[in-house]
PyMOL CGO cylinders between C-alpha atoms (Angstrom):
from pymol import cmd
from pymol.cgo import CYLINDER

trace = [
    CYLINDER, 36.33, -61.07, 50.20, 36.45, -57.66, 48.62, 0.3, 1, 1, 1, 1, 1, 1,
    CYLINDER, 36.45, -57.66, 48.62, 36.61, -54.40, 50.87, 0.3, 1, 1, 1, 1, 1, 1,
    CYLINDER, 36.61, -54.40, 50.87, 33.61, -52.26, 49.91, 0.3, 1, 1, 1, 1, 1, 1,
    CYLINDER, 33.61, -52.26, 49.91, 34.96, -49.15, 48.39, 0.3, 1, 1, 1, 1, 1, 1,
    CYLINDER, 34.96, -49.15, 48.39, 33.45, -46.66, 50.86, 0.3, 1, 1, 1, 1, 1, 1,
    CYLINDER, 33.45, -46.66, 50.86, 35.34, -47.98, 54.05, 0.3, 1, 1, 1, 1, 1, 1,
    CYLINDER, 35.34, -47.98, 54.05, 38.77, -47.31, 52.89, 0.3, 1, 1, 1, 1, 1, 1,
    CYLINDER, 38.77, -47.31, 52.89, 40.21, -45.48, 54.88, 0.3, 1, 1, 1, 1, 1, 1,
    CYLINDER, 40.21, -45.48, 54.88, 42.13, -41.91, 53.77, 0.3, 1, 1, 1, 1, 1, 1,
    CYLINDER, 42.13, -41.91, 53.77, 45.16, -43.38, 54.27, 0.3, 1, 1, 1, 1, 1, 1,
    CYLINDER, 45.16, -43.38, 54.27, 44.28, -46.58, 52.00, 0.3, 1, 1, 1, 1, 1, 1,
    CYLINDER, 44.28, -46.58, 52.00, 42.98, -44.41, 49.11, 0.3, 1, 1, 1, 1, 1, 1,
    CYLINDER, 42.98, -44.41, 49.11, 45.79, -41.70, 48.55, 0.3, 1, 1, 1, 1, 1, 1,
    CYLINDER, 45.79, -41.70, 48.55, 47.96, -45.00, 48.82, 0.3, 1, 1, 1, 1, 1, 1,
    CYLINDER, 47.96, -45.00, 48.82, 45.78, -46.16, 46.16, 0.3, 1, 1, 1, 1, 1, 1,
    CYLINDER, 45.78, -46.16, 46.16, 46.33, -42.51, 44.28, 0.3, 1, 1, 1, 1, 1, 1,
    CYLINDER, 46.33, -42.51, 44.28, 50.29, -42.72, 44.73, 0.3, 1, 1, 1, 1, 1, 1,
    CYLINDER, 50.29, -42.72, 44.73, 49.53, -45.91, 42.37, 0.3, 1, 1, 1, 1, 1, 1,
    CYLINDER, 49.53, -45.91, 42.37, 47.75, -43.35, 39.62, 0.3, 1, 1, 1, 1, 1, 1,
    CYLINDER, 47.75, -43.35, 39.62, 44.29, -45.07, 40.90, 0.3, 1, 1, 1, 1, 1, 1,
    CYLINDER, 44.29, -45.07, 40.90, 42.15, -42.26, 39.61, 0.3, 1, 1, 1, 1, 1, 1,
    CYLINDER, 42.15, -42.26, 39.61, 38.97, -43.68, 41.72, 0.3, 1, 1, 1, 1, 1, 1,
    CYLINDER, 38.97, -43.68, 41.72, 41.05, -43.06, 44.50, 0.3, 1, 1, 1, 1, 1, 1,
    CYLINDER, 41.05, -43.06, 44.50, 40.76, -39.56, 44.10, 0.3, 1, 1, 1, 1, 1, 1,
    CYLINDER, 40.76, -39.56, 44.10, 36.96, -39.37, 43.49, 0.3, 1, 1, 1, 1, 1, 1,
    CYLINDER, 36.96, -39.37, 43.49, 36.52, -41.14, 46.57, 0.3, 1, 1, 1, 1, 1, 1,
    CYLINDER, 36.52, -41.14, 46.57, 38.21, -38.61, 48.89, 0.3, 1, 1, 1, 1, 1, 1,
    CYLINDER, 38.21, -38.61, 48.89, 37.01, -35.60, 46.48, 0.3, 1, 1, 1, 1, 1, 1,
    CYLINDER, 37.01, -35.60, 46.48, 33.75, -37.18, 47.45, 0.3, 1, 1, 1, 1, 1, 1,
    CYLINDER, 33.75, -37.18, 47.45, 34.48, -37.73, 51.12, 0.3, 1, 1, 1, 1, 1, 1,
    CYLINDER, 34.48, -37.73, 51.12, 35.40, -34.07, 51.76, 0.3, 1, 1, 1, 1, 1, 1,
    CYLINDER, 35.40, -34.07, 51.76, 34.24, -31.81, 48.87, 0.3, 1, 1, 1, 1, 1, 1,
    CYLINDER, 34.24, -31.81, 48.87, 31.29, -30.05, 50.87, 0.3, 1, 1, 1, 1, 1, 1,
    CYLINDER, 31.29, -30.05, 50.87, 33.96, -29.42, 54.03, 0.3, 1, 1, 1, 1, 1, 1,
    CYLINDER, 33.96, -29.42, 54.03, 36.39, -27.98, 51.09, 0.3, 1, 1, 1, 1, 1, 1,
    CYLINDER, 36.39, -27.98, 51.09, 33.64, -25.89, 49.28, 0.3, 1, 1, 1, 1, 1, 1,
    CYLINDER, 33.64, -25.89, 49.28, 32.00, -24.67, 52.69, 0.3, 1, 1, 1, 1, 1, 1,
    CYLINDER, 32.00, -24.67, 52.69, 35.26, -23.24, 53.95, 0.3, 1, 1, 1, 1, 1, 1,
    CYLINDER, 35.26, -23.24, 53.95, 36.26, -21.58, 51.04, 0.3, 1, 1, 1, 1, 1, 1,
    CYLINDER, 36.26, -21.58, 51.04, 33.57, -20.25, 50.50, 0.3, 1, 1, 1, 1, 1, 1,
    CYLINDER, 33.57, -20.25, 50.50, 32.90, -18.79, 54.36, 0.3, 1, 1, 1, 1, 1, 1,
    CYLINDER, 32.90, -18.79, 54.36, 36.33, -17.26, 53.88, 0.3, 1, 1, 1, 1, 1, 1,
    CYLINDER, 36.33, -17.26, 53.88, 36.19, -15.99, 49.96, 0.3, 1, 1, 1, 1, 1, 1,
    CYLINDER, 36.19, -15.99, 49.96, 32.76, -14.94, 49.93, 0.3, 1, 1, 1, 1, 1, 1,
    CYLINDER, 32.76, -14.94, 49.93, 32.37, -16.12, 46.32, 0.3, 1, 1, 1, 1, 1, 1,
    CYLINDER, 32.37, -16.12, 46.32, 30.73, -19.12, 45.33, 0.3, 1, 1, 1, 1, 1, 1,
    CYLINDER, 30.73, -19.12, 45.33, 32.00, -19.56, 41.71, 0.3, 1, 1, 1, 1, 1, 1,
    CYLINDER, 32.00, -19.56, 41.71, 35.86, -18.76, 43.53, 0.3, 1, 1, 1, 1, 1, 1,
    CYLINDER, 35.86, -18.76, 43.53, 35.38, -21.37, 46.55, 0.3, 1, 1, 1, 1, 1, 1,
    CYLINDER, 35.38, -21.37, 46.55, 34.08, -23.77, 43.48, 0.3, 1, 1, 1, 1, 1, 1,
    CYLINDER, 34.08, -23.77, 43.48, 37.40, -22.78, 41.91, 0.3, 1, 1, 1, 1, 1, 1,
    CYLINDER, 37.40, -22.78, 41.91, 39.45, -23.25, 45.20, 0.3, 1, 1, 1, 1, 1, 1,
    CYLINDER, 39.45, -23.25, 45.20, 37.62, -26.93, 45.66, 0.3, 1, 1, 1, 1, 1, 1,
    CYLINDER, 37.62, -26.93, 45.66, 39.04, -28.40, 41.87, 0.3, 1, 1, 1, 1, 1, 1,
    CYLINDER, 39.04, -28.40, 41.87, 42.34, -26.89, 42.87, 0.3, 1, 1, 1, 1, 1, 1,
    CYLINDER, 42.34, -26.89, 42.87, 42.50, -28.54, 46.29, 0.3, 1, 1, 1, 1, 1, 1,
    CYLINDER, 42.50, -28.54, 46.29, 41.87, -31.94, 45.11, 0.3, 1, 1, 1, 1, 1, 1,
    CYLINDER, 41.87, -31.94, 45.11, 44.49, -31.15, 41.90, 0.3, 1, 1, 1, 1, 1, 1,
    CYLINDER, 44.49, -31.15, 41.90, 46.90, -30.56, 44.88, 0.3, 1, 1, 1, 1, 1, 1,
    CYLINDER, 46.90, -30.56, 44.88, 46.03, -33.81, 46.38, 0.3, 1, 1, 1, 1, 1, 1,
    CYLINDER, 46.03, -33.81, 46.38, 46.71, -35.93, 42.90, 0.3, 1, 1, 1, 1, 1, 1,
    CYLINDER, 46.71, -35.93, 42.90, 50.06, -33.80, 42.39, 0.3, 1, 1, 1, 1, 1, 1,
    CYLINDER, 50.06, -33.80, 42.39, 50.83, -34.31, 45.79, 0.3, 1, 1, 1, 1, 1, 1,
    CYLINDER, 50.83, -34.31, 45.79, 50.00, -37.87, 46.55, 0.3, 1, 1, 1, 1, 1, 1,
    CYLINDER, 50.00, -37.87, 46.55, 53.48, -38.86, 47.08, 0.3, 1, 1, 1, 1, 1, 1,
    CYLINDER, 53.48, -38.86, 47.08, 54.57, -36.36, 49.88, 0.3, 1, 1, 1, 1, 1, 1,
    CYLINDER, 54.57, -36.36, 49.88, 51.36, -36.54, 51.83, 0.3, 1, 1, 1, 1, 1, 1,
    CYLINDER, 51.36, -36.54, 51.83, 51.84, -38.00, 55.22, 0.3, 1, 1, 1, 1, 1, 1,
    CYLINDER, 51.84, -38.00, 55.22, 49.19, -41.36, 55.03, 0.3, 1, 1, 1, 1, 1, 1,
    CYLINDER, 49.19, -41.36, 55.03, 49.85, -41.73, 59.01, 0.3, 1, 1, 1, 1, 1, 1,
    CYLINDER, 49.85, -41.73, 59.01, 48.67, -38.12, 59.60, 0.3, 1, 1, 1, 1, 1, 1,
    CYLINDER, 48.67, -38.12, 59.60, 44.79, -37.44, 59.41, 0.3, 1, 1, 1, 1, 1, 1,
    CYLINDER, 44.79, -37.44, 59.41, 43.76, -36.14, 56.07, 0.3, 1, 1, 1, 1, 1, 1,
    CYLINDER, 43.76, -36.14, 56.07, 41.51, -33.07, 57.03, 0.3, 1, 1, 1, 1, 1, 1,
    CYLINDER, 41.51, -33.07, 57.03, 43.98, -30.62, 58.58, 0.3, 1, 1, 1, 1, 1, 1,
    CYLINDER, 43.98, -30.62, 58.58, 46.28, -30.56, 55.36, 0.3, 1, 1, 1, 1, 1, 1,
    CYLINDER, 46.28, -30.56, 55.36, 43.22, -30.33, 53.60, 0.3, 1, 1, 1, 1, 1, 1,
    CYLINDER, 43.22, -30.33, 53.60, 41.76, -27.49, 55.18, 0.3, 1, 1, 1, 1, 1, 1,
    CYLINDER, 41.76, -27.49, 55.18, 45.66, -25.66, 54.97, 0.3, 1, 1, 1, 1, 1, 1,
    CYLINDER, 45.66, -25.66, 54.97, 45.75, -26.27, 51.16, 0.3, 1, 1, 1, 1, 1, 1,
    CYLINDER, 45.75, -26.27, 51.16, 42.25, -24.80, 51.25, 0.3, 1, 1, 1, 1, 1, 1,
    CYLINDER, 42.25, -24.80, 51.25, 43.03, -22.13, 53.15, 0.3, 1, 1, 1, 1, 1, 1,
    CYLINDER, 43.03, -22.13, 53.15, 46.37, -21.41, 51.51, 0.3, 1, 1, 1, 1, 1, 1,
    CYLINDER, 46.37, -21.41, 51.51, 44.08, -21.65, 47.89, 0.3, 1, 1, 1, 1, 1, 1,
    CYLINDER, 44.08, -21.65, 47.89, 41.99, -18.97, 49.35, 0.3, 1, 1, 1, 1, 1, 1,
    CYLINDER, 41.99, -18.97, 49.35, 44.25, -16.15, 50.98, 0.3, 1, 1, 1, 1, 1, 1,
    CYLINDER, 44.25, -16.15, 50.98, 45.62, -16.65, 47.53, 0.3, 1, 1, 1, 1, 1, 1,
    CYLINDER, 45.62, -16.65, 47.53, 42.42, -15.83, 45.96, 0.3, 1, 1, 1, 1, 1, 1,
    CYLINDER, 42.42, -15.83, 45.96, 42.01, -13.00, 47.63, 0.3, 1, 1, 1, 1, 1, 1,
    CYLINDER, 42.01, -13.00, 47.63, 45.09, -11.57, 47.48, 0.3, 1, 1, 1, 1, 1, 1,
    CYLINDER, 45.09, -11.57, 47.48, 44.68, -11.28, 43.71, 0.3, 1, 1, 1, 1, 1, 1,
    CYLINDER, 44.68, -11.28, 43.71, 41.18, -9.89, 43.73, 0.3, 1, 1, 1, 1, 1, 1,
    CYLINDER, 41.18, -9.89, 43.73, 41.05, -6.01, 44.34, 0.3, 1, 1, 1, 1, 1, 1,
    CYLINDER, 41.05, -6.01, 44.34, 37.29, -5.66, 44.90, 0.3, 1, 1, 1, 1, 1, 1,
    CYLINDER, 37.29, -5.66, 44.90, 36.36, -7.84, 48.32, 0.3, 1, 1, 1, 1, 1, 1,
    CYLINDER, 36.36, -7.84, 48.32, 33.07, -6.91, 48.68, 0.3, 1, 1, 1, 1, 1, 1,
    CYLINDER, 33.07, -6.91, 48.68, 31.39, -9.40, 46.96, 0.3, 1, 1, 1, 1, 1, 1,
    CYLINDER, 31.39, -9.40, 46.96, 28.24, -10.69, 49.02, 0.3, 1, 1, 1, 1, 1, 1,
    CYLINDER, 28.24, -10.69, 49.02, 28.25, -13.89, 51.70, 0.3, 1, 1, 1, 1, 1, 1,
    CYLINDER, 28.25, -13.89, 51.70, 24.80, -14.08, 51.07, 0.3, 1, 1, 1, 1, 1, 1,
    CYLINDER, 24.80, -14.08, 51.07, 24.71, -18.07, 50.46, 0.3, 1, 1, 1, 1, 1, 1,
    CYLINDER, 24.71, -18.07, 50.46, 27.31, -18.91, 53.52, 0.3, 1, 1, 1, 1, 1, 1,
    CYLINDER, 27.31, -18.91, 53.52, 24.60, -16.50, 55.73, 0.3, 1, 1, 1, 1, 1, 1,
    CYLINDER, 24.60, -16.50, 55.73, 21.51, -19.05, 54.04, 0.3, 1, 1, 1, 1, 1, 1,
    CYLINDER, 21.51, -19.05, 54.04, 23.14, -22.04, 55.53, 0.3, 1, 1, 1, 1, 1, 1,
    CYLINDER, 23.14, -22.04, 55.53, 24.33, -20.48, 58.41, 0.3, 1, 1, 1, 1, 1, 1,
    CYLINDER, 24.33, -20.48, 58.41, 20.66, -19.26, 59.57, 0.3, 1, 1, 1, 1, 1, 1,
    CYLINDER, 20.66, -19.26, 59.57, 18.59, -20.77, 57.11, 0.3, 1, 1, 1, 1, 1, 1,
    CYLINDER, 18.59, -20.77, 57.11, 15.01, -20.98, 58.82, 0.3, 1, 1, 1, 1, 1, 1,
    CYLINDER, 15.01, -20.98, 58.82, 13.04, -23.58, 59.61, 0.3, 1, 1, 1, 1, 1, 1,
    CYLINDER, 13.04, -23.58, 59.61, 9.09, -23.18, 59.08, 0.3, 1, 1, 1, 1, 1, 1,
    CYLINDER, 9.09, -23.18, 59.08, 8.51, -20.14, 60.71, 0.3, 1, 1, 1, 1, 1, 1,
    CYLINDER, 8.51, -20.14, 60.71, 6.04, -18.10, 61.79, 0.3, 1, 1, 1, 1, 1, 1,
    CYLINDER, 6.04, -18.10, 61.79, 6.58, -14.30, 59.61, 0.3, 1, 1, 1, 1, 1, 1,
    CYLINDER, 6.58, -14.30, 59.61, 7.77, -12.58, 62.65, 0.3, 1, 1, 1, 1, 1, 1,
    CYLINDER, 7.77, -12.58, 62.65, 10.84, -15.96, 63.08, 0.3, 1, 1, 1, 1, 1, 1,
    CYLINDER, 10.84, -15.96, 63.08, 11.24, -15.28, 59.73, 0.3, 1, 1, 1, 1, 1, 1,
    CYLINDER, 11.24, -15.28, 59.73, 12.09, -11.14, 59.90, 0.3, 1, 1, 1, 1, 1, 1,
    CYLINDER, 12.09, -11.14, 59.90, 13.92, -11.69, 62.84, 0.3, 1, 1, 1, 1, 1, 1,
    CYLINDER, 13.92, -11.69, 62.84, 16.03, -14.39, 61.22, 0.3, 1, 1, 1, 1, 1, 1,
    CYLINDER, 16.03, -14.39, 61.22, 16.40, -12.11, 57.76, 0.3, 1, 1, 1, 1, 1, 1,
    CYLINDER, 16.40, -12.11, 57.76, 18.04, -8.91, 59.85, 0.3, 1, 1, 1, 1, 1, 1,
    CYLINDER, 18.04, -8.91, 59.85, 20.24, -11.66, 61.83, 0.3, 1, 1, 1, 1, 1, 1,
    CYLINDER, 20.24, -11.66, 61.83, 21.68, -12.81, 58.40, 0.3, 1, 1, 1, 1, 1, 1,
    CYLINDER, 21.68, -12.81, 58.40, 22.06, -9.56, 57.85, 0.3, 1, 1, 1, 1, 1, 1,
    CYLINDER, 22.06, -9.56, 57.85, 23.99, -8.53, 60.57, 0.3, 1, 1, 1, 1, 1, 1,
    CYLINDER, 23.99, -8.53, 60.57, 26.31, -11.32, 60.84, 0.3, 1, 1, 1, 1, 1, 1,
    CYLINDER, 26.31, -11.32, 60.84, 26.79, -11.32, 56.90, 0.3, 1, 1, 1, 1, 1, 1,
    CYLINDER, 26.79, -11.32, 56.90, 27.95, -7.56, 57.53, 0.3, 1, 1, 1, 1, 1, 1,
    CYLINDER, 27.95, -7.56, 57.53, 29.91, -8.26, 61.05, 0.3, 1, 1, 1, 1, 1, 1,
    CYLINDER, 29.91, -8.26, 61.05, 31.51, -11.38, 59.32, 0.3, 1, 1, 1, 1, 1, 1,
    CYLINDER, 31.51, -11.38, 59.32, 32.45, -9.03, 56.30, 0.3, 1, 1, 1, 1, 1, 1,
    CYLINDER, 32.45, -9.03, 56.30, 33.97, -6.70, 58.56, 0.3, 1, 1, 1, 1, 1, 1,
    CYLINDER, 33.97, -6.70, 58.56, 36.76, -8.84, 59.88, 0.3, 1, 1, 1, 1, 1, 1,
    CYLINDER, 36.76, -8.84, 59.88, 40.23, -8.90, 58.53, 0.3, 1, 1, 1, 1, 1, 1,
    CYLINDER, 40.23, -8.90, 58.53, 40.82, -12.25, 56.70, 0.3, 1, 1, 1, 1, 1, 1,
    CYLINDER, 40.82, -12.25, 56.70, 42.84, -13.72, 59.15, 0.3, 1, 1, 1, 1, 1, 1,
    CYLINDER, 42.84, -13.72, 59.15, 40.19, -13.30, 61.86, 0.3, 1, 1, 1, 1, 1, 1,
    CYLINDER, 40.19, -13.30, 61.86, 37.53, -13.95, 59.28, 0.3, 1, 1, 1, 1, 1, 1,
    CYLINDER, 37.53, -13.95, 59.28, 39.48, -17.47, 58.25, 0.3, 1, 1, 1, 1, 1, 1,
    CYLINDER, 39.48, -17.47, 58.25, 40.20, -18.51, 62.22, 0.3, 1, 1, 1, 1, 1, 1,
    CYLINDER, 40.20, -18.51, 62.22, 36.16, -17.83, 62.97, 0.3, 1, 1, 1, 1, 1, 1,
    CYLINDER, 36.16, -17.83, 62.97, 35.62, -20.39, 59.72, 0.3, 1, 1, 1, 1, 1, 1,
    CYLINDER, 35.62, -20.39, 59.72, 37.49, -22.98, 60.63, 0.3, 1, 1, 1, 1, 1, 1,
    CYLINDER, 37.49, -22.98, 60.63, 37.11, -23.08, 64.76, 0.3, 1, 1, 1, 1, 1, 1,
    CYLINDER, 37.11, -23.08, 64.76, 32.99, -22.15, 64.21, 0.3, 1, 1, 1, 1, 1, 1,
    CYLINDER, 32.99, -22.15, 64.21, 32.29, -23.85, 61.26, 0.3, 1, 1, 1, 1, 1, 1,
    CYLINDER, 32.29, -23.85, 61.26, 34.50, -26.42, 60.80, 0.3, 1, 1, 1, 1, 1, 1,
    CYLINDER, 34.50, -26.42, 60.80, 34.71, -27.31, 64.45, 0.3, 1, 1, 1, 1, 1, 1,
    CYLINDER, 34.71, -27.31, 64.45, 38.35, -27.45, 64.66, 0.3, 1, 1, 1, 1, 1, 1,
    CYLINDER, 38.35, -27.45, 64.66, 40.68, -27.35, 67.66, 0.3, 1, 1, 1, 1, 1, 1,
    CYLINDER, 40.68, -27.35, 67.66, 42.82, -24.67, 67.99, 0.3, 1, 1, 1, 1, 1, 1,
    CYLINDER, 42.82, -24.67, 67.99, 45.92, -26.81, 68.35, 0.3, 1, 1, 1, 1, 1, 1,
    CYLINDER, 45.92, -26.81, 68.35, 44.48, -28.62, 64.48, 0.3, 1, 1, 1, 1, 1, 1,
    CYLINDER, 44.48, -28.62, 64.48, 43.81, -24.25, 63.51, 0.3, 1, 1, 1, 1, 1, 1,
    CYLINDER, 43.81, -24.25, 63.51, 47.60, -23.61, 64.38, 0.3, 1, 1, 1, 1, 1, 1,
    CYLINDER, 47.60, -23.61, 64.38, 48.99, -26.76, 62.41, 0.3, 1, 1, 1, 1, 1, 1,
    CYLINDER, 48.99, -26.76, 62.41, 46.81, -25.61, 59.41, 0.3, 1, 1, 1, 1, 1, 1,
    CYLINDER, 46.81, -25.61, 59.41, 47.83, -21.74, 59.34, 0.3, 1, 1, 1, 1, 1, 1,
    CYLINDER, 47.83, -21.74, 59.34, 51.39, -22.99, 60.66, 0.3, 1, 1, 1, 1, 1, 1,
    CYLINDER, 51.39, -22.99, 60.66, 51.34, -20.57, 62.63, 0.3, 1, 1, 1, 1, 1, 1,
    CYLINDER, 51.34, -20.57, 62.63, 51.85, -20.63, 67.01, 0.3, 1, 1, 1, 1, 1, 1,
    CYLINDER, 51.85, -20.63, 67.01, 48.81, -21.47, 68.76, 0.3, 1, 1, 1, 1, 1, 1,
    CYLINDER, 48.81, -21.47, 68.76, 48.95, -18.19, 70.86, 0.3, 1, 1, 1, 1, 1, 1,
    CYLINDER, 48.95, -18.19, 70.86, 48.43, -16.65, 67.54, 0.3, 1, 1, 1, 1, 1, 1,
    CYLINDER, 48.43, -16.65, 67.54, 45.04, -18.73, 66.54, 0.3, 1, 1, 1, 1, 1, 1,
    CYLINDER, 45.04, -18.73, 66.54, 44.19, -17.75, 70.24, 0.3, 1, 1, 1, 1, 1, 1,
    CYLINDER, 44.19, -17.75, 70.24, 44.81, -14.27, 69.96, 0.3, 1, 1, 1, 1, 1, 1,
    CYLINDER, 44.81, -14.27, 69.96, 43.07, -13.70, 66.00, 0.3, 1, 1, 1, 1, 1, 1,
    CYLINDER, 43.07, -13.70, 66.00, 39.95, -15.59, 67.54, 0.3, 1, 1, 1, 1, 1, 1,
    CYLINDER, 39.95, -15.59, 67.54, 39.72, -13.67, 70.95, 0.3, 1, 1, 1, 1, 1, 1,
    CYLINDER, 39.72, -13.67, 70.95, 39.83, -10.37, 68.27, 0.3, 1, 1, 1, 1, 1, 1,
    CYLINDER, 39.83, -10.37, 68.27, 37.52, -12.26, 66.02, 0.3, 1, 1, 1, 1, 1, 1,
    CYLINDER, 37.52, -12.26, 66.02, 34.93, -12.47, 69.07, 0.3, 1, 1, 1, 1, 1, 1,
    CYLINDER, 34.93, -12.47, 69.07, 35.58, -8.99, 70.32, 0.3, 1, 1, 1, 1, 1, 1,
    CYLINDER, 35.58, -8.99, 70.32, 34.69, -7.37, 66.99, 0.3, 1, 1, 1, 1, 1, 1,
    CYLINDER, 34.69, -7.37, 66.99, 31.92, -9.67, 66.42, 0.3, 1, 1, 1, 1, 1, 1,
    CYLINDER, 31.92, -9.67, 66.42, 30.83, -8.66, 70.26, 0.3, 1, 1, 1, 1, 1, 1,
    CYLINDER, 30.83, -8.66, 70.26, 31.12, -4.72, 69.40, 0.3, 1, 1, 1, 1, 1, 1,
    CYLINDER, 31.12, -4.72, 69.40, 28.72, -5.40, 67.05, 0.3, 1, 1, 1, 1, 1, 1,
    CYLINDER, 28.72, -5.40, 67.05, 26.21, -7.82, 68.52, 0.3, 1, 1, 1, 1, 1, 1,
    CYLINDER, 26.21, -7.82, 68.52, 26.44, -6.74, 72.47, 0.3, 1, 1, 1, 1, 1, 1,
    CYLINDER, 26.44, -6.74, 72.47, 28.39, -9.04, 75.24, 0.3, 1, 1, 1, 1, 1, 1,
    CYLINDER, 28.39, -9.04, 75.24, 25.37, -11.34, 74.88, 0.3, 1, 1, 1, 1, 1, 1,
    CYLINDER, 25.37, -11.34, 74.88, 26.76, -12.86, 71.50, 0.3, 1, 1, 1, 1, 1, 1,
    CYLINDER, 26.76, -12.86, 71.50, 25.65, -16.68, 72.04, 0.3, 1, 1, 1, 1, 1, 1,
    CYLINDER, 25.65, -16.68, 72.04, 23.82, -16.97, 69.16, 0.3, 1, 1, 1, 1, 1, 1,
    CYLINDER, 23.82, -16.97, 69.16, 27.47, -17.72, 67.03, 0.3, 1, 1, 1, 1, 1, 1,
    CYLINDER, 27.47, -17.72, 67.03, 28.10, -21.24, 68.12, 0.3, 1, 1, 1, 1, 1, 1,
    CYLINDER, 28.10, -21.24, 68.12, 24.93, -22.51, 67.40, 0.3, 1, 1, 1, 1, 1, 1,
    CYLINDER, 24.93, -22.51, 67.40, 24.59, -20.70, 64.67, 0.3, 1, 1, 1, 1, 1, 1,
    CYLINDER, 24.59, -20.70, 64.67, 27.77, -21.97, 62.83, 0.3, 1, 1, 1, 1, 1, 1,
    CYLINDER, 27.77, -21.97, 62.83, 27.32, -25.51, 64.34, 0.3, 1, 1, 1, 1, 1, 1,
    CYLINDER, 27.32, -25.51, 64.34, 23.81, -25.59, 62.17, 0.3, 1, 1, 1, 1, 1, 1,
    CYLINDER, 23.81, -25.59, 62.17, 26.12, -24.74, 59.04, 0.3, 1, 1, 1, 1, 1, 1,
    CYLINDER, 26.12, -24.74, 59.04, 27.63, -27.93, 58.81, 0.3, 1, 1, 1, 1, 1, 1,
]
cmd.load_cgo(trace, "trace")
């Protein structure tokens, strides 16, 4: 009996890539292209970049086949190539003030709403597209992945390889900043970003 395509696991299909299995590779780009797209795009702000960031993630994966750890989960070295891709972008772009308008649509898209929902929901896209601008990238990028991505912290650190004192530390900023803008009744970020994804 033949496994049905979609329940290989990761592990079975970049073992299945290592053998030049080119379906392989559409499966996972498949599998994980929104998560890829979404978080480059929450942390590059531009939609034709994060497009560019997602074809260069899964070109990493195909050159990389061989070295990628099949007993490890394949997210978390996603999400660092991603990442990686991204503070790259950005450090070779000079203007960064390119609109997050689209991330801010999914993050607090509206429901059918009465006009007054609706206002209300247009100046709180505002506001967090402006607070969420005004945080240095590596507060911007921990916010992305622990909000919107619904990572651990411990899965945050392995990703940035960095200590996890120091994902603890750029998110308790993250939060402050965000709360200097928004008040210390800032609740509306968890569900917010948890309706993102």
């Amino acid at each position: 009996m033949l496994v049905p395509e979609l329940s290989l696991s990761d592990s079975e299909l970049i073992e299945r890539l290592k053998q030049a299995d080119l379906e392989a590779l559409g499966q996972l780009f498949e599998r994980y292209r929104t998560r890829v797209y979404r978080t480059a795009l929450a942390i590059v702000r531009d939609p034709a970049a994060a497009e560019d960031i997602l074809q260069d993630c899964f070109l990493k994966v195909y050159a990389n086949a061989e070295r990628i750890d099949t007993s490890r989960p394949l997210a978390p070295w996603l999400y660092r190539v991603t990442v990686n891709q991204s503070y790259t972008w950005l450090s070779r772009r000079q203007d960064r003030r390119t609109s997050i308008e689209h991330v801010i649509d999914r993050l607090v898209s509206p429901m059918r709403q009465a006009p007054d929902q609706v206002t209300e929901q247009t100046e709180l896209r505002k506001k967090v597209r402006e607070a969420i601008g005004s945080l240095n990238i590596d507060q911007r990028v921990v916010v992305v992945l622990y909000y919107l991505n619904n990572l651990s912290l411990h899965d945050i650190a392995e990703i940035l390889d960095v200590p996890i004192g120091t994902v603890k530390s750029r998110l308790y900023y993250a939060r402050e900043n965000l709360r200097g803008q928004f008040g210390p009744n800032m609740v509306w970020l968890p569900e917010v970003a948890h309706g993102y994804i």
